[in-house]
C-alpha positions in Angstrom: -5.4 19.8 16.5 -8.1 16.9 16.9 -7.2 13.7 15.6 -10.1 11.0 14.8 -9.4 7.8 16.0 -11.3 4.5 14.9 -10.7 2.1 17.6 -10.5 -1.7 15.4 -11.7 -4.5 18.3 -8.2 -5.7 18.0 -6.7 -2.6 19.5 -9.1 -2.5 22.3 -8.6 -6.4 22.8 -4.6 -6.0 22.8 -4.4 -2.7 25.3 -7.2 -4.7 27.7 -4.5 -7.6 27.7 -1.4 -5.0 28.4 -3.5 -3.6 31.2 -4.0 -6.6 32.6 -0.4 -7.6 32.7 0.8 -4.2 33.7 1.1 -3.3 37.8 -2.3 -2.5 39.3 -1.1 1.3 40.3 -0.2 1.9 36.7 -3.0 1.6 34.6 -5.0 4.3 33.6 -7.4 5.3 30.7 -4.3 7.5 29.2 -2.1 4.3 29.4 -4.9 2.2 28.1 -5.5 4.8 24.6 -2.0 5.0 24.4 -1.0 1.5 23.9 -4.5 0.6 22.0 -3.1 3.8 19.5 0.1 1.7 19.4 -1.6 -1.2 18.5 -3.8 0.5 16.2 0.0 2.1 14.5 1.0 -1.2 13.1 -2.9 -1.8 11.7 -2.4 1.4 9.5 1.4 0.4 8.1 3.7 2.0 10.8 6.1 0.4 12.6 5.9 2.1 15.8 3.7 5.0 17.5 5.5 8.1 17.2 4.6 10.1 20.1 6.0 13.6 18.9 3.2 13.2 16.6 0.6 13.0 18.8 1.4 14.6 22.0 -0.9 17.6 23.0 -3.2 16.9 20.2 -6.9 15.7 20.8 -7.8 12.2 20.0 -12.2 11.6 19.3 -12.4 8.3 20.1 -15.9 6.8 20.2 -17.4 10.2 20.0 -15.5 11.5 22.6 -12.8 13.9 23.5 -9.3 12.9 25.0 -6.7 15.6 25.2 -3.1 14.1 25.8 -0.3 15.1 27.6 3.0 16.6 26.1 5.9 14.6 25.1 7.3 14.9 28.4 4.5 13.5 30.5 4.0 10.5 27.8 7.8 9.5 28.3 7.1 9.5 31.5 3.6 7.5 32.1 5.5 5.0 29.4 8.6 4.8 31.3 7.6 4.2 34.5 5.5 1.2 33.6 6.7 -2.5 34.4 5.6 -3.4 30.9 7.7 -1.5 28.1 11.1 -1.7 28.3 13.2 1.5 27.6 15.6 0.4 24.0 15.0 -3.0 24.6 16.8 -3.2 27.8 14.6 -5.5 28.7 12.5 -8.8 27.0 8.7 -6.6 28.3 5.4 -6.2 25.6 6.2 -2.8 24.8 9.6 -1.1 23.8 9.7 2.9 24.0 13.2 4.3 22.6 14.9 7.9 23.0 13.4 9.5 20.1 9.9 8.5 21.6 9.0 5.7 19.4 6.8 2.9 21.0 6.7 -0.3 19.8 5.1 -3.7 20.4 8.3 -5.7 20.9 8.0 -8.1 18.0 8.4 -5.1 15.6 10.9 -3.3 17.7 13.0 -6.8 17.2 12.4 -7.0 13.6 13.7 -3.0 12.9 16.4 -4.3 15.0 17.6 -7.5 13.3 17.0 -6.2 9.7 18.9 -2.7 10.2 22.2 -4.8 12.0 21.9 -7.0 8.7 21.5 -5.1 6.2 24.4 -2.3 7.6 26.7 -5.2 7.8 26.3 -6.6 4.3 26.5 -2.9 3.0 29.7 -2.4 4.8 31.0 -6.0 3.0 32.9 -6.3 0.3 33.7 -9.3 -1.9 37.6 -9.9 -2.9 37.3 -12.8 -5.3 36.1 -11.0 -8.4 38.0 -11.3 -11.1 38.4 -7.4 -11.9 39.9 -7.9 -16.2 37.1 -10.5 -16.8 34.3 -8.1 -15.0 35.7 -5.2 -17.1 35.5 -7.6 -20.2 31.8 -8.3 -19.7 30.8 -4.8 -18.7 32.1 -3.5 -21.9 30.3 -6.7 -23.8 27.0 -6.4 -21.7 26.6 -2.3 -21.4 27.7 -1.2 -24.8 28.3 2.3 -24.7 25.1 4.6 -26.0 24.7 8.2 -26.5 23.0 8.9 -23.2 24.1 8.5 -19.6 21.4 6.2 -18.0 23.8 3.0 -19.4 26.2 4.4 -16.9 24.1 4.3 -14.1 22.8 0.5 -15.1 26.6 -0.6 -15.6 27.5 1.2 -12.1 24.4 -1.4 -10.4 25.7 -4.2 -12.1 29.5 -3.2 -10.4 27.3 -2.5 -7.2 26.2 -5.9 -7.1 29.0 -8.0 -7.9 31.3 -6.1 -5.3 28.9 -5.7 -2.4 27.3 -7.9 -0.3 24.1 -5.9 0.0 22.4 -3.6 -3.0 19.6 -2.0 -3.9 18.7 -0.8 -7.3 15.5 1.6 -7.8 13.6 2.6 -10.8 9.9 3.1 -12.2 8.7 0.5 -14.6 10.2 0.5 -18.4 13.7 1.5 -16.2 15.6 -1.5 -17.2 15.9 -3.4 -13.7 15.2 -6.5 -14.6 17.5 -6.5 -17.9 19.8 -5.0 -15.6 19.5 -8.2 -13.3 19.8 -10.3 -16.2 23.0 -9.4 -17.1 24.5 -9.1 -13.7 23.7 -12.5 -13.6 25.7 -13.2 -16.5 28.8 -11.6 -15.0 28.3 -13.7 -12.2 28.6 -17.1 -14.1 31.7 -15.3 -16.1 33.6 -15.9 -12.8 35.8 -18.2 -11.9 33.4 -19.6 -9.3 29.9 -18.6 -11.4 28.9 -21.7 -12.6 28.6 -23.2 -8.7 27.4 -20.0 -7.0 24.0 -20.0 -5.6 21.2 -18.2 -6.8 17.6 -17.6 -6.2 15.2 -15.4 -7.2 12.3 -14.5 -5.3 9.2 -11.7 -5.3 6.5 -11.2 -3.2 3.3 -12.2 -5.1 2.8 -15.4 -7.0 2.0 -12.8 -10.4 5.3 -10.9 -9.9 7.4 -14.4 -9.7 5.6 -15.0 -12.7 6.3 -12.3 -14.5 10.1 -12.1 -13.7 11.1 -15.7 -14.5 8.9 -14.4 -18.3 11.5 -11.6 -18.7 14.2 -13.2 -17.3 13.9 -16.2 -20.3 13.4 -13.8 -23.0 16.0 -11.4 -21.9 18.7 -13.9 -21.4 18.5 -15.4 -24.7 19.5 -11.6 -26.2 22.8 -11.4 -24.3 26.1 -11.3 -25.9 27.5 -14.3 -23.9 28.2 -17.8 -24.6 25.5 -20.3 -24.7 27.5 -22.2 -21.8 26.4 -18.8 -19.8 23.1 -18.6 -20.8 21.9 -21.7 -19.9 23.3 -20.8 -16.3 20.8 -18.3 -15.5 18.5 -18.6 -13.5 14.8 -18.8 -14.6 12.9 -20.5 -11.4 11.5 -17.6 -9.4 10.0 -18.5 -6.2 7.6 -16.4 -3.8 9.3 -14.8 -0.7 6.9 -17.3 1.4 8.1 -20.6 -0.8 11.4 -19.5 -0.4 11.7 -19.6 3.2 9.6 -22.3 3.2 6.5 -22.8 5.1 5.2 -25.4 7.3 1.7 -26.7 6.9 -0.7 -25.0 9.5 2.1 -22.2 10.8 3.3 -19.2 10.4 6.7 -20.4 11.2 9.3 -20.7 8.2 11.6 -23.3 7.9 14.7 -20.8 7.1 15.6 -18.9 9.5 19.2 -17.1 11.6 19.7 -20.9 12.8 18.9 -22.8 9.9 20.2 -20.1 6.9 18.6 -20.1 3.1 21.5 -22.6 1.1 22.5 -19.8 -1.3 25.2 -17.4 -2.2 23.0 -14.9 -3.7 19.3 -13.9 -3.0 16.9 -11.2 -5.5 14.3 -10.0 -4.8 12.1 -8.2 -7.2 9.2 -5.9 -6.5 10.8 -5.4 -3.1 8.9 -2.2 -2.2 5.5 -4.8 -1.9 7.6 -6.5 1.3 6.3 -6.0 4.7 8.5 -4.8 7.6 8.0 -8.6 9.5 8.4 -10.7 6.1 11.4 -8.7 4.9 13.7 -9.3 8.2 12.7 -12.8 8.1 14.1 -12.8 5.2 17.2 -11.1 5.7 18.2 -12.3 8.9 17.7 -15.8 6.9 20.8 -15.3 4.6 23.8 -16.5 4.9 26.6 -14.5 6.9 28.6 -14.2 3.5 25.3 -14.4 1.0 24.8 -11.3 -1.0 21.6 -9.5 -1.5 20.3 -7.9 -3.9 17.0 -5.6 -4.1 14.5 -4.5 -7.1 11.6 -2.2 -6.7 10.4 1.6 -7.2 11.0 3.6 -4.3 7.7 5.9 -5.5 5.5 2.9 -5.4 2.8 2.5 -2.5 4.0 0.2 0.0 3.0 -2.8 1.4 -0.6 -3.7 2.8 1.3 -4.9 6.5 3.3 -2.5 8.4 6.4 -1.1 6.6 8.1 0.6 4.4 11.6 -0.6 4.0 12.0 -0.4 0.4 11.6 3.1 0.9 13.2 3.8 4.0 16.2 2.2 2.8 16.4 4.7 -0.3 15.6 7.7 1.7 18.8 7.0 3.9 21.3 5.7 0.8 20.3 9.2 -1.3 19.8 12.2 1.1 21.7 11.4 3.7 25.0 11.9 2.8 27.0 10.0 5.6 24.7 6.8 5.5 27.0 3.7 5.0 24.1 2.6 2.4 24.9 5.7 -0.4 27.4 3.3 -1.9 25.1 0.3 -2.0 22.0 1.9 -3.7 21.9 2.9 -7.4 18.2 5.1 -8.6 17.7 4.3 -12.7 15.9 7.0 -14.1 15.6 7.2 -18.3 12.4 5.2 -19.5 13.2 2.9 -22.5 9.4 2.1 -22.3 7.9 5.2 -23.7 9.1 7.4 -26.4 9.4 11.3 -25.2 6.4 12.8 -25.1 4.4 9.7 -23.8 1.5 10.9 -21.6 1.8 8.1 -19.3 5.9 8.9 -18.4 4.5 12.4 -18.6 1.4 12.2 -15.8 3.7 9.8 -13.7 6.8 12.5 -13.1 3.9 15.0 -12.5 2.4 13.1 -9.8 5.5 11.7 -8.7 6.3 14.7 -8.1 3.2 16.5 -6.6 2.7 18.7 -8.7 -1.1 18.0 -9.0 -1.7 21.1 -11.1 0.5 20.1 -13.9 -0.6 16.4 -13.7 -4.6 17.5 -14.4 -3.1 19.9 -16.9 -1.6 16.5 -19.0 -4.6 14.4 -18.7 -7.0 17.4 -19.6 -5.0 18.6 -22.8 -6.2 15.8 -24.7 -2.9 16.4 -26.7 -0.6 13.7 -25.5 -1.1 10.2 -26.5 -2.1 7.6 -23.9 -4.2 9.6 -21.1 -7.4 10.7 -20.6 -9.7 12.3 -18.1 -12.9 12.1 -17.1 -15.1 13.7 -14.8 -16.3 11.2 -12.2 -20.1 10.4 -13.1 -22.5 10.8 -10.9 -23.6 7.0 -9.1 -27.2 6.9 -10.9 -24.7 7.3 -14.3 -22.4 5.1 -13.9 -23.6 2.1 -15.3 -24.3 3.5 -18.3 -21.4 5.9 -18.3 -19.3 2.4 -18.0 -20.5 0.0 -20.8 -18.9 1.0 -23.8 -15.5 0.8 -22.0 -16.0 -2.4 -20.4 -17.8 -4.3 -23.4 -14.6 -3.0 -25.3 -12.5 -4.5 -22.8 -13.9 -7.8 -21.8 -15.2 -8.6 -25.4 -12.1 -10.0 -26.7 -11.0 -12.2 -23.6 -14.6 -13.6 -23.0 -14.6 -14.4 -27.0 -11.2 -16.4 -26.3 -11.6 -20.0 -28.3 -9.3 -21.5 -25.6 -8.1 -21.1 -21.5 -4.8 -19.5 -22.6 -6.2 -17.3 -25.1 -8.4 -16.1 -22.5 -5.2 -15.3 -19.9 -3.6 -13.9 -22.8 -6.3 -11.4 -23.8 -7.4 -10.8 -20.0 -4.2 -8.9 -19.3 -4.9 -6.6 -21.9 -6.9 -4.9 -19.8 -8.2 -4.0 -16.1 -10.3 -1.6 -14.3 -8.3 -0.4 -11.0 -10.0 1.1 -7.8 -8.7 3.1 -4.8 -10.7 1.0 -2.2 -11.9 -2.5 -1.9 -16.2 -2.0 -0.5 -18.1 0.8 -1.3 -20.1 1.5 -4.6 -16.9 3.0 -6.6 -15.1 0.6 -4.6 -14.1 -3.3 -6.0 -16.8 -4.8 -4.5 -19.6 -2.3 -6.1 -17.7 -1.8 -9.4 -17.3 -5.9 -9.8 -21.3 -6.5 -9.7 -22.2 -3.1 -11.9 -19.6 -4.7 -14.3 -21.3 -8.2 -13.9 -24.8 -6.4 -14.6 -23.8 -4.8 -18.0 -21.6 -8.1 -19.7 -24.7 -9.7 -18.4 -27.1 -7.5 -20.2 -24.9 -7.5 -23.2 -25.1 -11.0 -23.2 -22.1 -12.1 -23.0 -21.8 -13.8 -19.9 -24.1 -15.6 -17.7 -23.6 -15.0 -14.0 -26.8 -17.2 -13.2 -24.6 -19.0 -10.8 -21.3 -18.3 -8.5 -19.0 -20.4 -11.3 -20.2 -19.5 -14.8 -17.7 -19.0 -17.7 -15.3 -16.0 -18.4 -15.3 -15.1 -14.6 -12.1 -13.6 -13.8 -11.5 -14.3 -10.0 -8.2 -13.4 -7.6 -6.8 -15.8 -4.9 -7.2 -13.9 -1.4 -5.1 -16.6 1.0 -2.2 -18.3 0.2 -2.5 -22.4 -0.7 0.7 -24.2 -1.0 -1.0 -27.8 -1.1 -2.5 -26.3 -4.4 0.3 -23.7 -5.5 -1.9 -20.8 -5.2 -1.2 -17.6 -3.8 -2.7 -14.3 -2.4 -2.7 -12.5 -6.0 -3.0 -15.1 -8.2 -5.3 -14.5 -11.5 -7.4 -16.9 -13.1 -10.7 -17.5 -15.3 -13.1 -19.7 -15.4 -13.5 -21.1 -18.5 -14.6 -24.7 -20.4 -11.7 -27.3 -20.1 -11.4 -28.2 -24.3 -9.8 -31.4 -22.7 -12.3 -32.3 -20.3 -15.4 -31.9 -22.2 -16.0 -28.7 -21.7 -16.2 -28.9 -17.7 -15.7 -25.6 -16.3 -12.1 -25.8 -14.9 -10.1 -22.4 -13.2 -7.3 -21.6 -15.5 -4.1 -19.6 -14.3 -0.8 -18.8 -15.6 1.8 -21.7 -14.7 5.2 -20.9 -13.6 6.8 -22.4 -16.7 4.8 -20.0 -19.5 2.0 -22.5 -19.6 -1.4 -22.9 -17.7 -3.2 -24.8 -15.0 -6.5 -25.6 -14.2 -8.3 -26.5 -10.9 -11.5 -27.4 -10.1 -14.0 -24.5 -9.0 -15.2 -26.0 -6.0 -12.0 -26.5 -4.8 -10.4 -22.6 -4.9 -9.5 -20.9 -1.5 -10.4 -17.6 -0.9 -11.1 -15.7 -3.8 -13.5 -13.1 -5.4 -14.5 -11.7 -8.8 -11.8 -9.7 -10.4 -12.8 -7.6 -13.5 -12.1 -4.9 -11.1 -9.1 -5.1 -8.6 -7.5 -2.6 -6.4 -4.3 -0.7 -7.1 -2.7 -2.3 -4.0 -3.4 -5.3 -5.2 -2.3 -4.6 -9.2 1.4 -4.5 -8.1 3.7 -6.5 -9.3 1.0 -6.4 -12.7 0.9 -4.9 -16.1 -1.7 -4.2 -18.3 -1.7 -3.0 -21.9 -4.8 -0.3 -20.9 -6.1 0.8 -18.0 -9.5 3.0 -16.3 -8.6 4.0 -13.2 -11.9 5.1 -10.5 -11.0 7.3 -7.5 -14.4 7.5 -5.1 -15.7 10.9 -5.0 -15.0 11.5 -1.7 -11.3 12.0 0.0 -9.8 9.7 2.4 -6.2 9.0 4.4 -5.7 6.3 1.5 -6.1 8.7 -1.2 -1.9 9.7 -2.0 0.2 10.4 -4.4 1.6 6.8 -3.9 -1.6 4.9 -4.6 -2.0 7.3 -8.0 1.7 7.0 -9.1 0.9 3.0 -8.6 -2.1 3.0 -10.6 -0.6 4.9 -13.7 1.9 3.0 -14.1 0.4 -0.1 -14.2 -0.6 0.8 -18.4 1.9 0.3 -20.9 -0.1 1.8 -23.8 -3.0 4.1 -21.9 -4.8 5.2 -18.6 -8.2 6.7 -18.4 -8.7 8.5 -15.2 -12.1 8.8 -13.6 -12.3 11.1 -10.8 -13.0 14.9 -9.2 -10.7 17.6 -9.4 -10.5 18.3 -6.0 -10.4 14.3 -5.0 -7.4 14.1 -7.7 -5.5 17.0 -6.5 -5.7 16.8 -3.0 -4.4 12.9 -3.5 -1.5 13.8 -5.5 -0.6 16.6 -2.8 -0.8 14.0 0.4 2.1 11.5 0.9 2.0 8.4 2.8 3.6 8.8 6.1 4.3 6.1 8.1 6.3 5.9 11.3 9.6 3.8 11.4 12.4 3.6 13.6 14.8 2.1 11.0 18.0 4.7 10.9 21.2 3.3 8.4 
């Protein structure tokens, strides 16, 4: 089998530096591929070069052939070399384990430090809860209901209160965040709730957001007292804030020798977390702190290398003997959408690869909510677009104030499949420029012009901004009319800042599907590029869909759209629970 490699200047730049530091007699252009094909592992989400995977294939690399060895001969090359250690014996650049996994150390050590932490805190149990008041509040805070999924919500919030470490899983409409909000009710009903510890925490600066929204309306619905209430929780943080960062470095200022000051860490929308950023944060936590995770095991994982969130669920449910099977609860009824929704509908389908099925829902034309359409060709697209997107913008860019505009703006989003490229965000942003242009109703003679939607691409704490963030440019009623940036502010209002002094950021009527996470939108048009690619998976699709709360149009080719839903990420990790 040939196997096409695209060699990034980082990859060559990192095995040249290996080479360098390795003994004279042991490098050669095998060794060099190999550890660039490490290196190049971790740019495309895996934790580690798997060389089962590889060995005896053919790698075309800069238009050339290169057949490697068999496993044997790999192990061996890589274990006789001064510079990878074999388990970690000892501190070298490279770390090749038993099951022929090669790492660059740094994410050997994070695999290592996360999986001791989190097997410890699922092996702990508490022995100060009060078991007749816990019974009391289940019974008050899970009524009982004709069907069974109240069961499995109860049996997370029993999970959580008795175990140091859990993880609860479910697709959006699920009920994990009301879930959360009344396990943190039965935490303040114990003896010691009202001093415990908690904080809250998600990835993205738009999913903090979001969960400190629901948190504050779902509280206020509970059947508890007012005194318990008013205890929960409604500051959410990001991951990065949490930890707390130092100006200029990528250093945090919690770590294993300086631990986070709480008693109880969630994290929502962990599935977005990064393999490096999520044992930071573990191996942050107090020895006795309990954690506690949120997130859709189906969801695509994060941008960085990693897929804990998942790999975590895969050993809790189909391993039988895994010490995590009694820390991980899956919720599965939607109260979202009534039966027969075509969005819960499409999602199980593709969810479940079954790509014949899933075309079969959106082509019926029968269920409420999806549609398909046949991706037009690129000299149609234009025109093939306008009614859609003057139907969508209109009512944001007719907004008589900033937070009418952020209101209205959600309603609505066009998601892509890649970032450059015609049908990619880049191309789709300026086509959708050209026709609100041409409609007339904005003026994009200049980079700042109002009713711009733009996206933060670099995190700013000096300004509170964060890679994610979603804002518009729009006149400031106080100011005059100046044209200020408006975003969302953590406290249900808005907050405006200057256009010339944003960080990174581009033009967002379009955005990616990696990048909607931790989003909803009341409707949805999803674009898939007519051609296939290695980022084109079931994953990504599943994402996208269920971004809409109401409806998703799907633009794409048959073939494109089936052979996506039938191809699952696969990413190499070494963590074993």
């Amino acid at each position: 089998m040939k196997r096409e490699y695209q060699e990034r200047e980082i990859d060559r730049h990192f095995a040249a530096f290996i080479c360098r530091q390795a003994d004279a007699g042991e490098v050669s252009e095998l060794f060099r591929l190999v550890v660039s094909l490490a290196s190049g592992a971790i740019g495309q989400g895996s934790s580690c070069l798997n060389l089962p995977e590889i060995a005896g294939e053919t790698i075309v690399i800069d238009n050339r052939e290169v057949r490697l060895p068999s496993f044997d001969a790999l192990m061996e090359l890589l274990r006789s070399s001064s510079v990878v250690s074999f388990s970690g014996r000892h501190f070298r650049p490279l770390v090749l384990d038993a099951a022929g996994r090669l790492y660059l150390y740094r994410y050997w050590q994070y695999e290592q430090e996360l999986t001791k932490t989190i097997l410890r805190k699922a092996g702990t149990s508490f022995g100060n809860i009060d078991e007749t008041v816990l019974t009391g509040g289940l019974e008050r805070l899970f009524p009982e209901r004709a069907d069974q999924e109240c069961d499995r919500q109860k049996k997370a919030a029993v999970v959580a209160l008795h175990r140091q470490f859990s993880l609860i899983s479910g697709a959006p409409g699920t009920g994990k965040t009301s879930t959360v909000v009344r396990i943190l009710a039965l935490m303040r009903e114990q003896k010691w709730g009202m001093t415990h510890r908690i904080a809250m925490a998600a990835p993205t600066g738009k999913a903090a957001a979001r969960l400190k929204t629901s948190t504050n309306d779902l509280k206020n619905a509970l059947d508890c007292s007012d005194e318990v209430k008013s205890a929960i929780p409604d500051e959410v943080v990001t991951i990065h804030r949490l930890l707390g960062t130092y100006p200029g470095s990528s250093r945090f200022r919690y770590s294993a020798k300086n631990p986070l000051p709480f008693d109880t860490v969630i994290v929502d929308e962990a599935s977005m977390v990064a393999l490096p950023l999520m044992s930071m944060l573990v191996t942050a936590l107090r020895a006795d702190a309990r954690l506690i995770l949120l997130g859709d095991r189906n969801q695509l994982a994060s941008v960085e290398a990693g897929s804990v969130f998942g790999d975590i669920c895969s050993a809790g449910s189909e391993k039988q003997a895994s010490p995590l099977s009694d820390s991980l609860v899956m919720l599965e009824k939607n109260y979202r959408f009534q039966a027969g929704s075509g969005i819960a509908e499409i999602s199980r389908a593709v969810n479940s690869g079954l790509e014949r099925d899933a075309l079969s829902i959106l082509k019926s034309n029968v269920t409420s909510g999806v549609t398909w359409r046949e991706l037009p060709p690129r000299e149609e697209i234009e025109a093939s677009l306008t009614q859609t997107v003057v139907e969508g913008c209109q009512g944001y860019l007719d907004a008589a104030s900033p937070s009418e505009a952020l209101e209205r703006f959600d309603r609505f989003r066009i998601l892509c499949a890649l970032r450059d490229g015609f049908y990619g965000v880049s191309g789709l942003n300026r086509t959708i420029e050209k026709i609100l242009a041409r409609e007339g109703l904005i003026r994009p003679a200049d980079t700042f012009y109002r009713g711009r939607p733009i996206m933060i691409m670099a995190n700013n704490y000096a300004m509170r901004l964060f890679n994610g963030d979603t804002g518009i440019l729009f006149p400031d009623p106080e100011q005059g009319g100046v044209l200020r940036a408006f975003f969302p502010a953590p406290d249900g209002g808005i907050r405006s800042v200057a256009p010339e002094r944003l960080p990174l950021h581009e033009t967002a009527f379009a955005i990616t599907i990696h990048k909607s996470q931790g989003s909803e939108f009341e409707r949805i048009l999803i674009l898939l590029p007519p051609a296939d690619s290695e980022i084109m998976t079931r994953e990504l699709v599943y994402t996208g869909i269920t971004r809409a709360k109401k409806s998703v149009q799907l633009w794409a080719n048959e073939e494109v759209f089936c052979s996506a839903v039938k191809k699952r990420i696969k990413r190499s990790s070494g963590l074993i629970f």
